[in-house]
C-alpha positions as CSV (number, residue, x, y, z in Angstrom):
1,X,0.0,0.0,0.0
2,X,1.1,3.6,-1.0
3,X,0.1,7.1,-0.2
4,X,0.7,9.4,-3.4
5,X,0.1,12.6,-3.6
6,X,-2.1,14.4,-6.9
7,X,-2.6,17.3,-8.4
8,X,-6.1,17.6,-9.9
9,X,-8.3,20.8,-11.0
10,X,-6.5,22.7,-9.1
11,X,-7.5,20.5,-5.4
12,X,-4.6,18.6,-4.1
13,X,-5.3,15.2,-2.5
14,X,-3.5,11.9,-1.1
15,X,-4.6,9.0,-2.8
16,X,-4.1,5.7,-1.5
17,X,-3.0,2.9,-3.9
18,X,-3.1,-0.8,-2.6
19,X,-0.9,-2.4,-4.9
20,X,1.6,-0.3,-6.6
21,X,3.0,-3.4,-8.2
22,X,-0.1,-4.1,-10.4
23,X,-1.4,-0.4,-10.9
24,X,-2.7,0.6,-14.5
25,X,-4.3,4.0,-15.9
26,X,-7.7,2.4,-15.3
27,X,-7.5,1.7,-12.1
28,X,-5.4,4.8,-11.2
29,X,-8.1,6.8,-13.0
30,X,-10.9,5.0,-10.7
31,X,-8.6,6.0,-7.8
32,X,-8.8,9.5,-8.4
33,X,-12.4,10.2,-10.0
34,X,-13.6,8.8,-6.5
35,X,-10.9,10.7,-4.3
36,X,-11.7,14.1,-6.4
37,X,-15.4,13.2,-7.0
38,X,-15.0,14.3,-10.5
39,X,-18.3,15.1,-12.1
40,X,-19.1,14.4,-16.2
41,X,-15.5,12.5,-16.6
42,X,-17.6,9.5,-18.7
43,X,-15.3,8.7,-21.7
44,X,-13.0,11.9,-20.7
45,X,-9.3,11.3,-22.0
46,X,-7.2,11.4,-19.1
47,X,-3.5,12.7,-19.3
48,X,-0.7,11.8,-16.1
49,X,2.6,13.8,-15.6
50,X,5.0,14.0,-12.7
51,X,5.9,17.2,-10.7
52,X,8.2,18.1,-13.7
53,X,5.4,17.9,-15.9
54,X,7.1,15.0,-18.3
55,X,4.3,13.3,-19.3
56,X,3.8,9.6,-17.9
57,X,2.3,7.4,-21.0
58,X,2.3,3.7,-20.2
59,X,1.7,1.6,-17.6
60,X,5.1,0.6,-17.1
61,X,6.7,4.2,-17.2
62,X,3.6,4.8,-14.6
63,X,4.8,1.9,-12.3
64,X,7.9,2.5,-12.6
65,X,7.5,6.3,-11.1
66,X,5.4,5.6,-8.5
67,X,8.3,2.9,-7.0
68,X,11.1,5.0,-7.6
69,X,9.7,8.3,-6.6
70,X,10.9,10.7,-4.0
71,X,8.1,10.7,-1.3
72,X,8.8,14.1,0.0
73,X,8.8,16.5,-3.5
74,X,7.2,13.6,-5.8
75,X,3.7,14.4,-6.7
76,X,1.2,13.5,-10.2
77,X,-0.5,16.0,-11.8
78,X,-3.8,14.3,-13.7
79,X,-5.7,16.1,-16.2
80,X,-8.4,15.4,-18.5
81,X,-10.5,16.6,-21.4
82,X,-13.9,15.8,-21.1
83,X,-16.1,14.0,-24.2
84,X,-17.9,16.6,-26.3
85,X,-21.3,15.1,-27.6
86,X,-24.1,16.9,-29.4
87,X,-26.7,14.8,-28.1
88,X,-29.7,17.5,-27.7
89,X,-31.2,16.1,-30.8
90,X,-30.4,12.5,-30.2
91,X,-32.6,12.2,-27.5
92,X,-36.5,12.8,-27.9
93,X,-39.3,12.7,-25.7
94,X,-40.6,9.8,-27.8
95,X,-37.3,7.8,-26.2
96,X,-38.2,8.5,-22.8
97,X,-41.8,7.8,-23.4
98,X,-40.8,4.3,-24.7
99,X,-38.2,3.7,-21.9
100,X,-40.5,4.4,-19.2
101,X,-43.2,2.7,-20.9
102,X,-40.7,-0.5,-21.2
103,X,-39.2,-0.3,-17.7
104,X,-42.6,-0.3,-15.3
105,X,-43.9,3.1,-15.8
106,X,-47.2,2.4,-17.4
107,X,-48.8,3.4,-14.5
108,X,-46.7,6.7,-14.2
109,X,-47.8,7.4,-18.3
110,X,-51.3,6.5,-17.6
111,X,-51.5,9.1,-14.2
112,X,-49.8,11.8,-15.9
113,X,-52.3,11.6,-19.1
114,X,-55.2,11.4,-16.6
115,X,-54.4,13.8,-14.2
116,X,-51.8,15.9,-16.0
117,X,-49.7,15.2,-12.6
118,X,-48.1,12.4,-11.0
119,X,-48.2,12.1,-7.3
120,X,-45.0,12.1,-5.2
121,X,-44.5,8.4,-5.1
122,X,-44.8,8.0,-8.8
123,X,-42.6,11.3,-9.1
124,X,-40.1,9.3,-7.3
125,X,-40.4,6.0,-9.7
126,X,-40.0,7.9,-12.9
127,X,-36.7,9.7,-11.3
128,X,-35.5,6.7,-11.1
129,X,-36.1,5.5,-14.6
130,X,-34.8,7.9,-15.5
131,X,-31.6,7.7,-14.0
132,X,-31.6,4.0,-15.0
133,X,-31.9,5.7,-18.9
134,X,-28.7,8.0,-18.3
135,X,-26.2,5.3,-16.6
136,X,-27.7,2.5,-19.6
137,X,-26.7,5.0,-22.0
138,X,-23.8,7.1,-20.7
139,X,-22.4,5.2,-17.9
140,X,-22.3,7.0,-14.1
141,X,-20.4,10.0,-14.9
142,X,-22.5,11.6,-18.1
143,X,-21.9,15.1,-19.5
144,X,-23.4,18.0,-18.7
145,X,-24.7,18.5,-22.1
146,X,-25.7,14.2,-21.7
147,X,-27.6,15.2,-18.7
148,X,-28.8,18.7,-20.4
149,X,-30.8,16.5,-22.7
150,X,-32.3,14.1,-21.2
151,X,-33.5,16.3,-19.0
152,X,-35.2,18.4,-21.3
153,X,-36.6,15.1,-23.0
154,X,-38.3,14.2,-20.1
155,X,-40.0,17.9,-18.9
156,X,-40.7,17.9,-22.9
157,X,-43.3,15.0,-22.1
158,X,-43.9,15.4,-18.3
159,X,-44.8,19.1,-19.1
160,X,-46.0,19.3,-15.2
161,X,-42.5,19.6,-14.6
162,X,-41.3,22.2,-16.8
163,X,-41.2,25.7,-15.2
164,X,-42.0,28.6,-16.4
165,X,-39.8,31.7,-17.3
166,X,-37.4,29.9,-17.2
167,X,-33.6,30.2,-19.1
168,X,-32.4,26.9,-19.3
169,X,-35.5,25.1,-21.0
170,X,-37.7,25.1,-17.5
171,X,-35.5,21.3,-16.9
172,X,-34.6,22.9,-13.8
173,X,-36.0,20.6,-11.2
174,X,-34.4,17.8,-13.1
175,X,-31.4,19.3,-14.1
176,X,-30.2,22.9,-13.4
177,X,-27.1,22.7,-15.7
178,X,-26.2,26.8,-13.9
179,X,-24.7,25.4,-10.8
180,X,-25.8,21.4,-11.3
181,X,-28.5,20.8,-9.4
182,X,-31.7,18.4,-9.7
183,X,-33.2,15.2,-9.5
184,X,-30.7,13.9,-11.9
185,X,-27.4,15.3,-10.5
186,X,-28.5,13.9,-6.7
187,X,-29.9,10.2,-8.1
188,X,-26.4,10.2,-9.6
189,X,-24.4,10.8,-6.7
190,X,-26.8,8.4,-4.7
191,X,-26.3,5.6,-7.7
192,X,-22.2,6.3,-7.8
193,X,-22.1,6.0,-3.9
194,X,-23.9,2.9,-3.7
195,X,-21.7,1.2,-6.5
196,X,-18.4,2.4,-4.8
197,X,-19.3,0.8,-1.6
198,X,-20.0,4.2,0.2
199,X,-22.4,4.8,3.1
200,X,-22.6,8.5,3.8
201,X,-24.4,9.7,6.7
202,X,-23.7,6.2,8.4
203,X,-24.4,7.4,12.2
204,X,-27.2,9.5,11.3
205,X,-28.8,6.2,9.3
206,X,-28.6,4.3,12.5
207,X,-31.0,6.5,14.0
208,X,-33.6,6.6,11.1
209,X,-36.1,3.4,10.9
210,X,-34.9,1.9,8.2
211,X,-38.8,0.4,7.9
212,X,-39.3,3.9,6.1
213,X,-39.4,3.3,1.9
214,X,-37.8,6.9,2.1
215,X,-34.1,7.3,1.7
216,X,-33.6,10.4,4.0
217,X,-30.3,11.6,2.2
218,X,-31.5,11.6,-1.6
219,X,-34.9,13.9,0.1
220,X,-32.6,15.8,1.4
221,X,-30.7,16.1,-1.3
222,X,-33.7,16.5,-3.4
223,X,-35.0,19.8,-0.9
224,X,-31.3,21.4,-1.3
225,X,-32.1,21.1,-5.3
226,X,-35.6,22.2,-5.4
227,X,-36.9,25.2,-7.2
228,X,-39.5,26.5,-4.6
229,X,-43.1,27.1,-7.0
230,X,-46.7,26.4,-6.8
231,X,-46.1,23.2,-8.7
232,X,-43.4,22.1,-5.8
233,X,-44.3,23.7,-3.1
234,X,-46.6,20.6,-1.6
235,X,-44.0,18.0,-2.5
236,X,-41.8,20.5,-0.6
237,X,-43.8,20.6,2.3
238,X,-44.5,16.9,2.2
239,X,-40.4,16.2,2.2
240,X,-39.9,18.7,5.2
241,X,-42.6,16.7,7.4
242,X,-41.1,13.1,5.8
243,X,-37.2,14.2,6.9
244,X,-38.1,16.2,10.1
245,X,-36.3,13.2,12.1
246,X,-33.5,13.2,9.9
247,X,-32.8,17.2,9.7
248,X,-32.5,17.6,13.5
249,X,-30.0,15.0,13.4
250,X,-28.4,17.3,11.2
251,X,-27.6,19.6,13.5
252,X,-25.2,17.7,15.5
253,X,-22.4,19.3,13.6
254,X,-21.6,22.3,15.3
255,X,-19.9,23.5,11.6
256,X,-23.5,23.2,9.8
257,X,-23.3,25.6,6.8
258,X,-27.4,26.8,7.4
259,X,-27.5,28.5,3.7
260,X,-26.0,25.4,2.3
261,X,-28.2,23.1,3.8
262,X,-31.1,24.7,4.0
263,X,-31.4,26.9,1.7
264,X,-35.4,27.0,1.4
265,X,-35.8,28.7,4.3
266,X,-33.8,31.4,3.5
267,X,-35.2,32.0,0.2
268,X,-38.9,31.1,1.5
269,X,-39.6,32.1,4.7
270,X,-43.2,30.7,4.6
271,X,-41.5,26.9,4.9
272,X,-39.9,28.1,8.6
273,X,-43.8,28.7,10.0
274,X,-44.5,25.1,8.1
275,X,-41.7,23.6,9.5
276,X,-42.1,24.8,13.0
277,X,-45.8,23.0,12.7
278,X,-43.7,19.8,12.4
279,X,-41.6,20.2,14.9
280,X,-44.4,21.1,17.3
281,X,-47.9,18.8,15.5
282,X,-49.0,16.9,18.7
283,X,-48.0,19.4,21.4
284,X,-50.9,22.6,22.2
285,X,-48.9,24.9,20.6
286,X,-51.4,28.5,21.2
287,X,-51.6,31.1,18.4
288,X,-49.4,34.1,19.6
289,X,-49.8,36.3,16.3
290,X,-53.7,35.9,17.3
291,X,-53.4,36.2,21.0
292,X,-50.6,39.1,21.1
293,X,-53.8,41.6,20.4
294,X,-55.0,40.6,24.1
295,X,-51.7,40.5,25.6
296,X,-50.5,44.1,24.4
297,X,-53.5,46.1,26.0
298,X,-52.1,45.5,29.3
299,X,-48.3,45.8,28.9
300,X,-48.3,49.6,29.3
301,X,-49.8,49.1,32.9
302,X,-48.0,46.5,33.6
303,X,-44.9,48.5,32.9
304,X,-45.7,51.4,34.7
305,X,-46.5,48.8,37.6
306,X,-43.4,47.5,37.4
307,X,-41.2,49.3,36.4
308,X,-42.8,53.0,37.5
309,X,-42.2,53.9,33.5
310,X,-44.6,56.7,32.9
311,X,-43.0,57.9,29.3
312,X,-41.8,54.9,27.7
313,X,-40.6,56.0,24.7
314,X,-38.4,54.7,21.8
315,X,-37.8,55.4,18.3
316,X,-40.0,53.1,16.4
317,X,-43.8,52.5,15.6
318,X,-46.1,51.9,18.6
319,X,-47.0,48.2,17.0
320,X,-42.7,47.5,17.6
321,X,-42.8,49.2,21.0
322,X,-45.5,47.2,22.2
323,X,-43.1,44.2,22.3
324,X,-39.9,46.5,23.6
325,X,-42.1,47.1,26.6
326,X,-41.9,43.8,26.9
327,X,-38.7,43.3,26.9
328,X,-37.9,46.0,29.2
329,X,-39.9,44.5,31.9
330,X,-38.1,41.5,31.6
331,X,-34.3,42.3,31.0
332,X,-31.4,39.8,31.7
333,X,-30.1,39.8,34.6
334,X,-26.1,39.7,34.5
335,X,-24.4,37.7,36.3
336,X,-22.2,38.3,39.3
337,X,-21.9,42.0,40.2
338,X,-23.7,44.0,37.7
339,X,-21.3,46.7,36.8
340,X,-21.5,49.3,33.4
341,X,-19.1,46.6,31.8
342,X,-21.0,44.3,32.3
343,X,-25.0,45.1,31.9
344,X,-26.1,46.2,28.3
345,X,-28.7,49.1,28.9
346,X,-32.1,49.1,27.7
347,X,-30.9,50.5,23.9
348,X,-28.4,47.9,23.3
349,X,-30.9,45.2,24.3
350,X,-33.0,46.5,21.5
351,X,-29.9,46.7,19.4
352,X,-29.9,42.6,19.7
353,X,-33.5,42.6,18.5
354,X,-34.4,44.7,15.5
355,X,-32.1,47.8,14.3
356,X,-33.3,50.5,11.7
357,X,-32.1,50.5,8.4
358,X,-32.5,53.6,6.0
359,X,-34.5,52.7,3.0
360,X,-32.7,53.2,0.1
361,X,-29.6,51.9,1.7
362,X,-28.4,48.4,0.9
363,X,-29.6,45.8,3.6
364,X,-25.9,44.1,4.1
365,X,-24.8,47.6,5.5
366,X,-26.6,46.6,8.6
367,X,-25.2,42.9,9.1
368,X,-23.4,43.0,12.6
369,X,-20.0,41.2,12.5
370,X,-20.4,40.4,16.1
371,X,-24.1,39.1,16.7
372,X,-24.2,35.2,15.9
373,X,-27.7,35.1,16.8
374,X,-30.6,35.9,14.5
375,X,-31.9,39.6,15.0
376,X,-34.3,41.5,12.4
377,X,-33.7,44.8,10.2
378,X,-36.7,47.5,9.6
379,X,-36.1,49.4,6.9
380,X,-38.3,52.4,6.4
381,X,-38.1,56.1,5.7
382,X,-38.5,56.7,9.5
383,X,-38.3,54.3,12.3
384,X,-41.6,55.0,13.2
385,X,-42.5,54.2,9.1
386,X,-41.8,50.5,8.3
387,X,-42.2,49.0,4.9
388,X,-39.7,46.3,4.6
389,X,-38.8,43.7,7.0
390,X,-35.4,41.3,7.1
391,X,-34.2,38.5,9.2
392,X,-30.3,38.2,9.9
393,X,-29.4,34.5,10.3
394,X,-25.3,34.3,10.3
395,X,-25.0,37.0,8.0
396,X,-27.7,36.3,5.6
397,X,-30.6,38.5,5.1
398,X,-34.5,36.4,4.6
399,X,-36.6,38.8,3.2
400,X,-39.3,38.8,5.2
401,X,-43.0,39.1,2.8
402,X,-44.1,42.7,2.3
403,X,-46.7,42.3,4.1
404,X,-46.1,40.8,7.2
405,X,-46.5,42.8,10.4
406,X,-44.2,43.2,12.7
407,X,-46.1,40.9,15.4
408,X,-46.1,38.3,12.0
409,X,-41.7,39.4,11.5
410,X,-41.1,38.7,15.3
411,X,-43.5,34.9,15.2
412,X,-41.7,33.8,12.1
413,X,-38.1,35.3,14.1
414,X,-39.0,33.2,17.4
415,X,-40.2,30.1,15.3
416,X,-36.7,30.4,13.4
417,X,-35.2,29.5,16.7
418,X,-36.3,26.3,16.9
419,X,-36.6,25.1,13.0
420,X,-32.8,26.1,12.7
421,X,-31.8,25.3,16.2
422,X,-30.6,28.7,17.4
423,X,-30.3,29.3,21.2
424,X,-31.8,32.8,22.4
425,X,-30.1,35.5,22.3
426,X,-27.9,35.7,25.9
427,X,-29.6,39.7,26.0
428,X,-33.0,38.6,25.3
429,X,-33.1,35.8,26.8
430,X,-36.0,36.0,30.0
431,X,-38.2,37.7,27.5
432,X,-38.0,35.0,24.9
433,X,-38.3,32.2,27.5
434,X,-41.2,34.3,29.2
435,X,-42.7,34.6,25.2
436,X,-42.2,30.9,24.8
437,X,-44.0,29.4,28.0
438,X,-46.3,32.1,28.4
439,X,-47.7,32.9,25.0
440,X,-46.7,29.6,22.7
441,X,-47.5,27.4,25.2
442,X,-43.7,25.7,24.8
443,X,-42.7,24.0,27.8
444,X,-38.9,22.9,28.1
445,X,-38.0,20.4,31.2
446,X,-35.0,22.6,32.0
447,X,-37.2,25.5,32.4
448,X,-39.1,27.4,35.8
449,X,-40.9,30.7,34.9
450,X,-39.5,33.5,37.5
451,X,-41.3,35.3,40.1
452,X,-41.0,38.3,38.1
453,X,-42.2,36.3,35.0
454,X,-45.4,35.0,36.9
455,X,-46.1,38.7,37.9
456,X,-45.9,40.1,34.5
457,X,-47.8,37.5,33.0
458,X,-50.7,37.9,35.6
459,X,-51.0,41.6,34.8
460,X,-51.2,40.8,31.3
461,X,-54.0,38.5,31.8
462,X,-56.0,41.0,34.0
């Protein structure tokens, strides 16, 4: 066994070789399309050199370098030149017809000519026929422009899955060929790890049933990939409940890229409030965009009560200040002596909650370097005139819809918590756990409501 060290698309890798004694291009090749995971290399011409670039042409010459190499300079740069095919006409919608006719789809033919729509398990069959079509005909590792057409062979039939306005052909939810997403390009990455022996995800599987038909990591794959539109949206929604188990595993690395994983809820907000129904389906949960109307006619008095605040005053709308209140009757306490190092005033508490951003101004002027926790931006004319809404989540803005309230802004902020597993913010703490037990209903084992919480919330109810 060797460890060699390659040069490849400008990445830089150590392969390991088992038997340098019998190694040939092909398996070398094998070697380092799996170490590289090199994408559309089916029928490339593949080119090896050493360190000084002379080139390495047989398999002698190549076993011959790797056992007299120096191990501490020696290194083999690989290259390749991908196949170019003009297979766009080549393939029609007639050919996929026939395959999935031939290969069990009748019923997935018959449902779409019916119902001009299949239902998500038959979506899921003719995926997979379809992938079955590209690796019969160009292997595991087809071209983009392989993949290209298929794709648009298939949405040329299946028209329910061709989108609208689109650039590319509307074969985006089978193949986006701008950045290489779709059904196609993560059935192929499921097909290529099965057949090299791979299990990824294996200590997250061992927590799924595996009684579930559902293969958790091609759904999730398949929700990374997704173009969010009325014609996906419920297969969306019926993917978040079917991997809810799965995605909180998930979060067990403390490295998570959020936009990368999830990037649905950062470019549809709406599937945060969905998701939060999943996470919380058989508990009581109560309606706090509903309920806040009751609550908020009695927080003035009970700050005045409280707090002996007579003038409570801040920048923004009355609608914003009604929760500030709030928050000002229920500050965090510091801990050990509370000093003006210490203690963050009342101003830099709101600071960690919403900040005002100028319209006209660009929204990323107002990302804080130094806040990891989520916090939202009002952008307006005037604090006290709001038109725009944004959520921060670790440095990336949601556009929050136009016309959500600010009561609606700050639900779908606190249900953002829990669907991306954020801990409350350190500052705003006692009001967020006094917002969850109180007025969602959320009980956590680890948590006892203060006196001061069960004071404010009875003043509230009276």
């Amino acid at each position: 066994m060797s460890f060699v060290r390659v040069h490849c698309e400008d990445k830089r890798h150590f392969i390991k070789i088992e038997d340098v004694e019998n190694v040939n291009f092909g398996s070398l090749v094998k070697i380092v399309v799996k170490s590289f995971d090199l994408q559309d290399v089916h029928g490339a011409v593949f080119h090896v050199s050493d360190s000084l670039d002379t080139c390495i042409d047989t398999d002698e010459i190549l076993k011959h370098v790797l056992n007299t190499r120096n191990n501490g300079d020696f290194f083999l740069k690989i290259g390749f030149k991908r196949r170019v095919t003009d297979v766009n006409r080549s393939i029609l919608s007639t050919d996929i017809e026939s395959y999935v006719d031939d290969h069990g789809g009748k019923e997935i033919i018959s449902a779409f000519k019916n119902d001009d729509r299949l239902t998500e398990n038959l979506r899921r069959k003719l995926v997979n026929i379809v992938l079955d079509f590209i690796i019969e005909r160009f292997g595991l590792y087809p071209t983009k422009e392989e993949k290209v057409a298929v794709a648009m062979a298939t949405v040329n039939f299946f028209t329910c899955f061709k989108l609208a306005e689109s650039r590319v052909g509307g074969i985006e939810l089978f193949y986006n060929p701008v950045g290489g997403l779709g059904w196609i390009t993560s059935g192929l990455k499921t097909r290529r790890a099965r057949a090299n022996g791979q299990d990824n995800g294996e200590n997250l599987d061992q927590n799924i049933n595996r009684d579930s038909p559902l293969d958790p990591k091609a759904e999730i794959e398949y929700l990374r990939s997704a173009v969010v539109n009325e014609v996906t949206l419920p297969t969306i929604k019926e993917k978040l409940t079917q991997t809810l188990e799965y995605r909180r595993l998930l979060f067990r690395d403390q490295n998570l890229n959020l936009l990368q994983e999830f990037p649905y809820f950062f470019h549809h907000p709406e599937l945060i409030l969905h998701d939060f129904q999943n996470l919380f389906e058989c508990s009581n949960i109560a309606d706090f965009v509903s309920d806040w109307p009751l609550y908020k006619e009695n927080v003035k008095t009970a700050l005045i009560q409280h707090v002996a605040d007579t003038d409570f005053a801040t920048v923004f709308s009355p609608d914003i200040e009604d929760i500030l209140m709030l928050l000002k009757l229920l500050p965090n306490k510091p801990r050990g002596r509370a000093t003006s190092n210490n203690r963050l005033n009342f101003l830099e508490s709101i600071d960690r909650l919403i900040v005002f951003g100028k319209r006209g101004t660009p929204p990323w002027n107002y990302l804080k370097k130094e806040q990891t926790q989520p916090y939202i931006i009002a952008f307006g004319p005037t604090p006290k005139i709001i038109q725009q809404y944004f959520i921060v989540v670790e440095k990336q803005l949601i556009n929050v819809p136009t016309h959500f309230s600010f009561i609606e802004t700050f639900d779908l902020l606190f249900k953002l918590h829990h669907v991306l597993n954020f801990d409350f913010d350190v500052n705003l703490k006692n009001m967020m756990n006094f917002v969850e037990f109180y007025m969602y209903k959320i009980s956590r084992p680890s948590f006892k409501p203060t006196v001061q919480m069960i004071k404010v919330f009875k003043d509230l109810m009276n």
